[in-house]
KELUMPA-77329 format. One record per atom (N, C-alpha, C, O): residue number from 1; chain; x, y, z. Coordinates in nm, 4 decimals. Example, Ala and Ser with C-alpha at 12.3 -4.5 7.8 and 13.67 -1.06 7.14 Angstrom:
<sites>
+-----+-------+----------+----------+----------+
!   n ! chain !        X !        Y !        Z !
+-----+-------+----------+----------+----------+
!   1 !     A !   1.3190 !  -0.5690 !   0.7800 !
!   1 !     A !   1.2300 !  -0.4500 !   0.7800 !
!   1 !     A !   1.3200 !  -0.3300 !   0.7800 !
!   1 !     A !   1.4236 !  -0.3319 !   0.8465 !
!   2 !     A !   1.2850 !  -0.2250 !   0.7080 !
!   2 !     A !   1.3670 !  -0.1060 !   0.7140 !
!   2 !     A !   1.2900 !   0.0030 !   0.7870 !
!   2 !     A !   1.3409 !   0.1138 !   0.8039 !
+-----+-------+----------+----------+----------+
</sites>
This chain:
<sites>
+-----+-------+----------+----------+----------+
!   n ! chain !        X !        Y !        Z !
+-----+-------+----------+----------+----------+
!   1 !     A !   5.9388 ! -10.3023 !  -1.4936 !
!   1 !     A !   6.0074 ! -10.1822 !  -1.5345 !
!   1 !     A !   5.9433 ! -10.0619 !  -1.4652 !
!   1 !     A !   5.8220 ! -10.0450 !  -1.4527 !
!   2 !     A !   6.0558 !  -9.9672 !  -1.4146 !
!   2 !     A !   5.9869 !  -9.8208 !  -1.3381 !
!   2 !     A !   5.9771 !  -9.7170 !  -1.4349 !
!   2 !     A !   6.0364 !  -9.6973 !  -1.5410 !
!   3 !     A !   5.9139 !  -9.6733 !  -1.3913 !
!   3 !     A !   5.8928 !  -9.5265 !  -1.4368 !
!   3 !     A !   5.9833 !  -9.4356 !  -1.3425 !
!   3 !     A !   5.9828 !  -9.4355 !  -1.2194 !
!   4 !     A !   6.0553 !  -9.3641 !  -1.4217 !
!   4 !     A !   6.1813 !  -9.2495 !  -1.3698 !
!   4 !     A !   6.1875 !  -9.1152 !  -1.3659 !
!   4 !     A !   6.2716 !  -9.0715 !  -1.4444 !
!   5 !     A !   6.1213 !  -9.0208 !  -1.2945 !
!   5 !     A !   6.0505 !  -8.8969 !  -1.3114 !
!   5 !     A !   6.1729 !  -8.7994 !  -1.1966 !
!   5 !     A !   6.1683 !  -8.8035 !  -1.0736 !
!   6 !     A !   6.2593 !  -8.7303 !  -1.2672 !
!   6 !     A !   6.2949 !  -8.5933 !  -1.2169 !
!   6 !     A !   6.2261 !  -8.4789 !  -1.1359 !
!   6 !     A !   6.1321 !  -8.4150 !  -1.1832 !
!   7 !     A !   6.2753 !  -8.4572 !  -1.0165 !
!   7 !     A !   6.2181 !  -8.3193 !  -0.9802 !
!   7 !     A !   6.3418 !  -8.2587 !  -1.0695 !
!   7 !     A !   6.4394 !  -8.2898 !  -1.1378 !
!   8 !     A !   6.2334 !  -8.1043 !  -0.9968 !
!   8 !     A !   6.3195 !  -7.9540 !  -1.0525 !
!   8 !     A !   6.4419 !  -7.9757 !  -1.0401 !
!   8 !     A !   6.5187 !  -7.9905 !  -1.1352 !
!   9 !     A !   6.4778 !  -7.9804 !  -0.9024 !
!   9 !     A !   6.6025 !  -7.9699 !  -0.8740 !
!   9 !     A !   6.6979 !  -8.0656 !  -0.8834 !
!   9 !     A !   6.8161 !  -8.0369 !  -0.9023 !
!  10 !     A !   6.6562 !  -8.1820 !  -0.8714 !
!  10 !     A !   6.7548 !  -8.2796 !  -0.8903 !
!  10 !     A !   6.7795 !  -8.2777 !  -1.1153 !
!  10 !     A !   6.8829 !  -8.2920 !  -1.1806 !
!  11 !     A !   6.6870 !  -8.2627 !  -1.1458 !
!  11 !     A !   6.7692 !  -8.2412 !  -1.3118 !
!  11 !     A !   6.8209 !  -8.1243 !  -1.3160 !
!  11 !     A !   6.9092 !  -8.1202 !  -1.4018 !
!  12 !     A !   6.7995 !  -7.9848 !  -1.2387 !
!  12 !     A !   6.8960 !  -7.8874 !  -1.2382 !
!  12 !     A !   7.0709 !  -7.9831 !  -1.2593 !
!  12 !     A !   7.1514 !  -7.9999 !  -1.3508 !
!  13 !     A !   7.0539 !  -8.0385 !  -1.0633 !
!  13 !     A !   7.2234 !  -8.1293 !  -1.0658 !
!  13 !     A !   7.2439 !  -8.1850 !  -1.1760 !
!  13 !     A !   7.3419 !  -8.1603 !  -1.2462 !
!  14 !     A !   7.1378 !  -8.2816 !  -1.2096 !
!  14 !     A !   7.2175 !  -8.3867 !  -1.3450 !
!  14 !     A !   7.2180 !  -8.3054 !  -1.4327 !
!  14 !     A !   7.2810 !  -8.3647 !  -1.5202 !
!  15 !     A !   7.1834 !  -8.1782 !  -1.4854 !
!  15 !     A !   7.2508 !  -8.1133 !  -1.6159 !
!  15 !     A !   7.3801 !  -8.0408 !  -1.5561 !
!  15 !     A !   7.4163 !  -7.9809 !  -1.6573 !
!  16 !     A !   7.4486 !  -8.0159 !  -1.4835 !
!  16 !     A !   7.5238 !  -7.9119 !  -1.4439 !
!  16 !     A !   7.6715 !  -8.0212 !  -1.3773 !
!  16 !     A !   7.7751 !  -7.9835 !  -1.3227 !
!  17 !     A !   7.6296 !  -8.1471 !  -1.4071 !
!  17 !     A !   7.7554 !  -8.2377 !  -1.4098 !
!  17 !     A !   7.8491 !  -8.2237 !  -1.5097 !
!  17 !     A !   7.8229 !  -8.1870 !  -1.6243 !
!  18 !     A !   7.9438 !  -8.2486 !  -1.4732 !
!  18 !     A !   8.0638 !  -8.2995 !  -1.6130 !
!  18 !     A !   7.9525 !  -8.3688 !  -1.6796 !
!  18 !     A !   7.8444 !  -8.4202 !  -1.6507 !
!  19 !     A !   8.0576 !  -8.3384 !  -1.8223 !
!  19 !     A !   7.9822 !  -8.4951 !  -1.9434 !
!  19 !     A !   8.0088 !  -8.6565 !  -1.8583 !
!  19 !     A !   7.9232 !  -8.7431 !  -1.8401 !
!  20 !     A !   8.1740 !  -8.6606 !  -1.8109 !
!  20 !     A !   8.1896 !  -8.8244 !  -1.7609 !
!  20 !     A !   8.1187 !  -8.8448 !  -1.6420 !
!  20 !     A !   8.1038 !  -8.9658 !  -1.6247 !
!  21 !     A !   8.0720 !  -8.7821 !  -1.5584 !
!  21 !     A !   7.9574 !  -8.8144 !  -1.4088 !
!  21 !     A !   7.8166 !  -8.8176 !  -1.4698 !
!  21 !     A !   7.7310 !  -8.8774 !  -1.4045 !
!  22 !     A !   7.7770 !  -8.7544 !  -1.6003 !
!  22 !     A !   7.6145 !  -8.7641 !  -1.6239 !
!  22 !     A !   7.6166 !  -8.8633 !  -1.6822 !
!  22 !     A !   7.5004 !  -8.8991 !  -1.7010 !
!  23 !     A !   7.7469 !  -8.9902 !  -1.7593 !
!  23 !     A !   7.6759 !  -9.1096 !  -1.8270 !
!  23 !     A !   7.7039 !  -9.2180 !  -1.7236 !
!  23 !     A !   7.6721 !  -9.3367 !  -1.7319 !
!  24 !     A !   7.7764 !  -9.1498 !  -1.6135 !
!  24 !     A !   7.7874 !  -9.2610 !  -1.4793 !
!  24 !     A !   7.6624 !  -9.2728 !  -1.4093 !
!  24 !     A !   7.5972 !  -9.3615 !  -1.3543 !
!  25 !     A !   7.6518 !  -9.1215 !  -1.4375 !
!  25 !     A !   7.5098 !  -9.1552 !  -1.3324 !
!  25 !     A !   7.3776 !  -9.1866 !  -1.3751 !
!  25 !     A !   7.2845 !  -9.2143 !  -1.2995 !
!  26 !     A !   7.3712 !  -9.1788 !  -1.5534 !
!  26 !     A !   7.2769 !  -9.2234 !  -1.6356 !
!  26 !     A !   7.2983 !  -9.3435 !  -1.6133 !
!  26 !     A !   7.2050 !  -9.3736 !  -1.5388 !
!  27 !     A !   7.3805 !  -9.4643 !  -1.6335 !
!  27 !     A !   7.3677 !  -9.5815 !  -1.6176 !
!  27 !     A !   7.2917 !  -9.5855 !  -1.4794 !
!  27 !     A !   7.1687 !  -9.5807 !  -1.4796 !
!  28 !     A !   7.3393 !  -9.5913 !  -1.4001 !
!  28 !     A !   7.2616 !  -9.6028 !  -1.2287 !
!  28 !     A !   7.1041 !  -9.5603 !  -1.2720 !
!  28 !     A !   7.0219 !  -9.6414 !  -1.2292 !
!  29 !     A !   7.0550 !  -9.4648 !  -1.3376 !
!  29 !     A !   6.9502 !  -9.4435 !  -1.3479 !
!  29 !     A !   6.8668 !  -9.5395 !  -1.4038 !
!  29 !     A !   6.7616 !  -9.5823 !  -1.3564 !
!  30 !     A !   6.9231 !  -9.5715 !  -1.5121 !
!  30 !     A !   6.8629 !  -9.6885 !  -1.5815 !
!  30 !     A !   6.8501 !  -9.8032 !  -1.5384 !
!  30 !     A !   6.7518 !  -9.8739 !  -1.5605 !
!  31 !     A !   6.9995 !  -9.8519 !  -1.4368 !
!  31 !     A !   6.9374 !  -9.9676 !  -1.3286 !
!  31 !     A !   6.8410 !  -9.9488 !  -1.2281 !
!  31 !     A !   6.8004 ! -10.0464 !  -1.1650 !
!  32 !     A !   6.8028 !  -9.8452 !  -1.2072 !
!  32 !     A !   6.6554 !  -9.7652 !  -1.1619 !
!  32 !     A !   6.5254 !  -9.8364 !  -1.2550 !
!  32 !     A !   6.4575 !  -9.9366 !  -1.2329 !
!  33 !     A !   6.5246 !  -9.7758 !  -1.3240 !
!  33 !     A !   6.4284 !  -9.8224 !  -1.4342 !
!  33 !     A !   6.4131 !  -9.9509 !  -1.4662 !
!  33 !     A !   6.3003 !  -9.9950 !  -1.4881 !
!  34 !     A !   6.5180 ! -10.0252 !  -1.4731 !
!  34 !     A !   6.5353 ! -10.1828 !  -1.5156 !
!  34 !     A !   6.4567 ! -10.2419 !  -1.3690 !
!  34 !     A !   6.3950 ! -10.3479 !  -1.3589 !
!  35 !     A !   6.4755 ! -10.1585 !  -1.2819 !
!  35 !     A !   6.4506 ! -10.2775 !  -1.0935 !
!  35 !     A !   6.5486 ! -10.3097 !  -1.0444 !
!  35 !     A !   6.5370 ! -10.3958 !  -0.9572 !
!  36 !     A !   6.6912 ! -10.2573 !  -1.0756 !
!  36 !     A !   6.8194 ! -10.3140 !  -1.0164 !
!  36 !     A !   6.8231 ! -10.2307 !  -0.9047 !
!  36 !     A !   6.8581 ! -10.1132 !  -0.9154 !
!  37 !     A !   6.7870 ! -10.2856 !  -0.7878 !
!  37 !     A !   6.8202 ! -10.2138 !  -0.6170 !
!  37 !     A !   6.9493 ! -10.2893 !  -0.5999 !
!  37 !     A !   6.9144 ! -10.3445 !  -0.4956 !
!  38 !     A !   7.0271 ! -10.3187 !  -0.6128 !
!  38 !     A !   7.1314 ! -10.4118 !  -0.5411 !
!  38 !     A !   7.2171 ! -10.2924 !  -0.4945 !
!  38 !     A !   7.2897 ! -10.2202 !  -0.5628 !
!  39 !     A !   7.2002 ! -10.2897 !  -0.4063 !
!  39 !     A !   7.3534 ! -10.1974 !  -0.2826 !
!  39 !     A !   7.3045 ! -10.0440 !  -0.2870 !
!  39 !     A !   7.3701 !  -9.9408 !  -0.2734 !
!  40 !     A !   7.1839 ! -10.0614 !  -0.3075 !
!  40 !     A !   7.1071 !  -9.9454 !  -0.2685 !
!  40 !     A !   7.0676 !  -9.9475 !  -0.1140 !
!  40 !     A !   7.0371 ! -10.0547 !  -0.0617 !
!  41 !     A !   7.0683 !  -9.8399 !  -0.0481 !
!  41 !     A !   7.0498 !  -9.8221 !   0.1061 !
!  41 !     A !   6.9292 !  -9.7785 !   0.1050 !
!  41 !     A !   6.8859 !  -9.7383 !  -0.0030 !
!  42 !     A !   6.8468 !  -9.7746 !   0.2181 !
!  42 !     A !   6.7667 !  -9.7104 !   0.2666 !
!  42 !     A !   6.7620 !  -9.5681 !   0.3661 !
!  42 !     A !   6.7016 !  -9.6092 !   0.4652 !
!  43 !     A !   6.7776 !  -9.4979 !   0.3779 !
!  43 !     A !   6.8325 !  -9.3470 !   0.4109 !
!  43 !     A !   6.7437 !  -9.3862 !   0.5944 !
!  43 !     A !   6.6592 !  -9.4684 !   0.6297 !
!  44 !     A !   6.8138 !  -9.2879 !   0.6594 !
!  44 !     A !   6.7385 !  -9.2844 !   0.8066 !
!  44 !     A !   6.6996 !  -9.0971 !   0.8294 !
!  44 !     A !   6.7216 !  -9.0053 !   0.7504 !
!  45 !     A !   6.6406 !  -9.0935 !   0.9580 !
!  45 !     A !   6.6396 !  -8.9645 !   1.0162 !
!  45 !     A !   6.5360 !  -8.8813 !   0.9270 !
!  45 !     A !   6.4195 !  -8.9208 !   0.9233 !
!  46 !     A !   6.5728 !  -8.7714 !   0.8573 !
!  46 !     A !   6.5056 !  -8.6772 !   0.7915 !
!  46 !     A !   6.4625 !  -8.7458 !   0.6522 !
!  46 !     A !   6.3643 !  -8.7107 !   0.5867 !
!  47 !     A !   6.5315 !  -8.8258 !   0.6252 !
!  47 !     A !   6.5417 !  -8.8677 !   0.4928 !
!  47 !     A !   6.4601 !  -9.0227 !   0.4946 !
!  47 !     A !   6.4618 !  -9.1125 !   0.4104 !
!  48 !     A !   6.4043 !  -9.0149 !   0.5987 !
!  48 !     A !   6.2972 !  -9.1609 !   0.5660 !
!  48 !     A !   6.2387 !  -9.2471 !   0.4937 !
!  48 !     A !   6.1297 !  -9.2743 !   0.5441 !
!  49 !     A !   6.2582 !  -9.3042 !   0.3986 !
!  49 !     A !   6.1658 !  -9.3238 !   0.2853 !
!  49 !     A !   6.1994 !  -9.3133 !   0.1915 !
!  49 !     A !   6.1389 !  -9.3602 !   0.0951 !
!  50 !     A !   6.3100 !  -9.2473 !   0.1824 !
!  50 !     A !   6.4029 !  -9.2175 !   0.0220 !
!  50 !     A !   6.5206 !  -9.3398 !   0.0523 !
!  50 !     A !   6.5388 !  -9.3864 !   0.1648 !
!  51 !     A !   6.5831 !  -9.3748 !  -0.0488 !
!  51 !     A !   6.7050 !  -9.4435 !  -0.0690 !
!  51 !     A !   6.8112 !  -9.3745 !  -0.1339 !
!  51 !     A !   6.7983 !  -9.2580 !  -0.1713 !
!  52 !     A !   6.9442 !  -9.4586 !  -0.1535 !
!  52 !     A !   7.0281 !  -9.4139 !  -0.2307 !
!  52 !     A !   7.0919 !  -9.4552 !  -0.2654 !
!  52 !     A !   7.1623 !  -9.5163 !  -0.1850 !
!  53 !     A !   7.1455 !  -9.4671 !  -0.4694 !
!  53 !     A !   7.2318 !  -9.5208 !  -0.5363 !
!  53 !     A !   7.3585 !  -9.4664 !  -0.5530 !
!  53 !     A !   7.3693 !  -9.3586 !  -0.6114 !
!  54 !     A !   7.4690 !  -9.5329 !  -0.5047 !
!  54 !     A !   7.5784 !  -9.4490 !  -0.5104 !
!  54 !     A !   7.6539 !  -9.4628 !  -0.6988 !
!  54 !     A !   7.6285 !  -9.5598 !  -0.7703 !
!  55 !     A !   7.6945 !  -9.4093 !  -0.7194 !
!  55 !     A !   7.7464 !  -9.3607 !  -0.8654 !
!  55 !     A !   7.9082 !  -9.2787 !  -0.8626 !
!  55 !     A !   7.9369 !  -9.1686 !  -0.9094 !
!  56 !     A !   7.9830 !  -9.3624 !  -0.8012 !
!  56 !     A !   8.1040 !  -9.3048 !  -0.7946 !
!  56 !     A !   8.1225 !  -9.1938 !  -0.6628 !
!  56 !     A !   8.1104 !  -9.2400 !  -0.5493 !
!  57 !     A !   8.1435 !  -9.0889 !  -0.6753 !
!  57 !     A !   8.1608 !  -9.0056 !  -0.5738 !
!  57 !     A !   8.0230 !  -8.9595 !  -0.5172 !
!  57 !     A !   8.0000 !  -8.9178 !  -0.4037 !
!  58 !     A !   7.8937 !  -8.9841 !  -0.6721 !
!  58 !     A !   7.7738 !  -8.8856 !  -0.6476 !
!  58 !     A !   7.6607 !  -9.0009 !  -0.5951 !
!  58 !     A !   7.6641 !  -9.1175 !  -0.6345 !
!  59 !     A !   7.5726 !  -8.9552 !  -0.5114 !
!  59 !     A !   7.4971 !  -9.0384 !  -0.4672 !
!  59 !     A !   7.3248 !  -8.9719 !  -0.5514 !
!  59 !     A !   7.3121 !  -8.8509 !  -0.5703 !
!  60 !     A !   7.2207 !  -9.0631 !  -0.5879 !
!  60 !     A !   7.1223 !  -9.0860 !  -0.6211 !
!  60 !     A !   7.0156 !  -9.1108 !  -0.5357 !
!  60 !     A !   6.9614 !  -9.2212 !  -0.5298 !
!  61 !     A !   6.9800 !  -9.0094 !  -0.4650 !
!  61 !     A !   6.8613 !  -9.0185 !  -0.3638 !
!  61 !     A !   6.7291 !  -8.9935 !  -0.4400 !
!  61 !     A !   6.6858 !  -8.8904 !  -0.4916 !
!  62 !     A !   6.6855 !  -9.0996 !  -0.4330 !
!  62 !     A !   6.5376 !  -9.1497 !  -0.4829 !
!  62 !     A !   6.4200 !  -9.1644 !  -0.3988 !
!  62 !     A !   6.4636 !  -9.1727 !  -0.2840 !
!  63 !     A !   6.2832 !  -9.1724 !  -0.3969 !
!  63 !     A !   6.1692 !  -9.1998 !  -0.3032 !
!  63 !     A !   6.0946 !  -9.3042 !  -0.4388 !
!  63 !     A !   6.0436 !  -9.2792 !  -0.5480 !
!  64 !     A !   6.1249 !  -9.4374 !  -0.3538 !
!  64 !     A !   6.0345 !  -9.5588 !  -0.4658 !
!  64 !     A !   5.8755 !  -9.5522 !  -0.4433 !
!  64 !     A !   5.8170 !  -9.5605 !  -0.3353 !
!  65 !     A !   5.8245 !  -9.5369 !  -0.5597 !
!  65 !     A !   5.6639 !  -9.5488 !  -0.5053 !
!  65 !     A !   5.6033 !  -9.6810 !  -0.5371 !
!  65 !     A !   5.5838 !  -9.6851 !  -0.6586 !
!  66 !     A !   5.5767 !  -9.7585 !  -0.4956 !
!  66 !     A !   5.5599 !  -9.9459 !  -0.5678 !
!  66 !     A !   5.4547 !  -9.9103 !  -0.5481 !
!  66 !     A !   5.4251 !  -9.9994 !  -0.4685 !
!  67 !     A !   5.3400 !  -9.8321 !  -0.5560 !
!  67 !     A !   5.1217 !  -9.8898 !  -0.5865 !
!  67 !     A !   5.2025 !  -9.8492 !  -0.7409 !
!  67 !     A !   5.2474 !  -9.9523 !  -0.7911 !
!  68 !     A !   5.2224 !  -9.7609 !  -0.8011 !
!  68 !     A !   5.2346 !  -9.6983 !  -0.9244 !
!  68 !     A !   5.4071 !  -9.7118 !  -1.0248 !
!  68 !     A !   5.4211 !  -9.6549 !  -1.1330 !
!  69 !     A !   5.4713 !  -9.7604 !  -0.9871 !
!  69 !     A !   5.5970 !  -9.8121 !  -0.9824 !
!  69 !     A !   5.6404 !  -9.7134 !  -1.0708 !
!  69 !     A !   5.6603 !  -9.7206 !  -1.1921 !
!  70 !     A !   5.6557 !  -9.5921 !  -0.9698 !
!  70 !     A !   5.7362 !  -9.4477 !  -1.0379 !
!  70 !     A !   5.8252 !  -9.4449 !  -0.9111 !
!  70 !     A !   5.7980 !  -9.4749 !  -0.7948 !
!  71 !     A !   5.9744 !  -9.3864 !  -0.9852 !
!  71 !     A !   6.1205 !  -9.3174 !  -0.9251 !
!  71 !     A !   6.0921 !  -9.2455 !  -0.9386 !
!  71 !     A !   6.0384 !  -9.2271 !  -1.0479 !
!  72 !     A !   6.1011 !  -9.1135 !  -0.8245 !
!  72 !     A !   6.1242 !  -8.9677 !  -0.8301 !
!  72 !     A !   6.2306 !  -8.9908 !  -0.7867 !
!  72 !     A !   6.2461 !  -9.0705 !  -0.6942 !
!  73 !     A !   6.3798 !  -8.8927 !  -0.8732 !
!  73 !     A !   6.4762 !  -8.8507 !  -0.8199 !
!  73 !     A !   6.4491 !  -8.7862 !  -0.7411 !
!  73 !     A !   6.3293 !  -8.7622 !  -0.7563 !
!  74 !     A !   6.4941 !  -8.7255 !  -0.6385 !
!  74 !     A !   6.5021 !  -8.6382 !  -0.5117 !
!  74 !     A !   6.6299 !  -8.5738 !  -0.5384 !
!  74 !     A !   6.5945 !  -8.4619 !  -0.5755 !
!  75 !     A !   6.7372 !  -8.5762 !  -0.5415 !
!  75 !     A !   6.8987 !  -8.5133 !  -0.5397 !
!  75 !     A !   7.0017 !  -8.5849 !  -0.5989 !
!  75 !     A !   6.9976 !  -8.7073 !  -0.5867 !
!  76 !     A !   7.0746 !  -8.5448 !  -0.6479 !
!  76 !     A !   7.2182 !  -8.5915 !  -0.7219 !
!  76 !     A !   7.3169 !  -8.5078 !  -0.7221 !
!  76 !     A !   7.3181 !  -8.4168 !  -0.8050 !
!  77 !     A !   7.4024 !  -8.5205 !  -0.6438 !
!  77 !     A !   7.5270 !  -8.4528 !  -0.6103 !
!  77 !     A !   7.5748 !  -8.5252 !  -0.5249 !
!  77 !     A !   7.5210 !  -8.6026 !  -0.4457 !
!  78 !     A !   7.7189 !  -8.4882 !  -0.5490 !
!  78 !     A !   7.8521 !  -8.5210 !  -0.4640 !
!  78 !     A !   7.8337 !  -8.5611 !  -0.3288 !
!  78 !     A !   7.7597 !  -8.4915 !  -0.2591 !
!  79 !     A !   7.9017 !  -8.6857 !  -0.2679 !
!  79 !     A !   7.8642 !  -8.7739 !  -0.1621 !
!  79 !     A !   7.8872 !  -8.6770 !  -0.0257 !
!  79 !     A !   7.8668 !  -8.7183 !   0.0884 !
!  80 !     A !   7.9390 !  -8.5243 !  -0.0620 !
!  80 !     A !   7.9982 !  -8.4466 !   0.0562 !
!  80 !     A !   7.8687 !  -8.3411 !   0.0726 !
!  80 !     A !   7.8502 !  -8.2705 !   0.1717 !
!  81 !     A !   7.7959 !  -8.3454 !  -0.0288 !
!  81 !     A !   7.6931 !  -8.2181 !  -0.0372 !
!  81 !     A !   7.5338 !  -8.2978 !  -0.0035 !
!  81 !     A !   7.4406 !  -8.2535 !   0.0637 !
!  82 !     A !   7.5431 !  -8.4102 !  -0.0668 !
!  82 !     A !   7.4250 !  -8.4710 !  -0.0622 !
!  82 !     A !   7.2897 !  -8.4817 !   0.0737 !
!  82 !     A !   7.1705 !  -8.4548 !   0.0588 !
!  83 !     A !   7.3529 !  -8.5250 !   0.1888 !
!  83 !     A !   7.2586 !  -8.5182 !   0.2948 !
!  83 !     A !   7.2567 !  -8.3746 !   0.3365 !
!  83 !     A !   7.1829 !  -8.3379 !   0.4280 !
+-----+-------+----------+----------+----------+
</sites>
């Protein structure tokens, strides 16, 4: 099981969602937490090292830390704003 830790800005996004995109994207989070990577990507270019869970339109860019097995969100917003 992970540990799931918010930056600033990315819980700014997840409070400022609709109610129906924050329990879409709460589930995804929690398959975060549980260890569910399945059809999670690995990001390229600037974004090295982070991944991302898609959640309908909104994508879930994360940086996994496995010595300490903590998720930092990084960003959550809309698949057009995100990179």
């Amino acid at each position: 099981m992970y540990k799931v830790a918010f930056n600033k800005g990315a819980q700014k996004e997840f409070l400022e969602l609709e109610k129906s995109t924050q329990e879409q994207v709460a589930k995804k989070i929690i398959d975060l937490q549980n260890g569910i990577f399945i059809g999670d990507k690995a990001l390229k270019g600037k974004h090295k090292g982070k991944f991302r869970k898609l959640a309908g339109d909104y994508r879930i860019v994360y940086l996994k830390e496995n010595n300490i097995l903590v998720i930092t969100l990084v960003r959550i917003a809309h698949r057009r704003e995100v990179y």
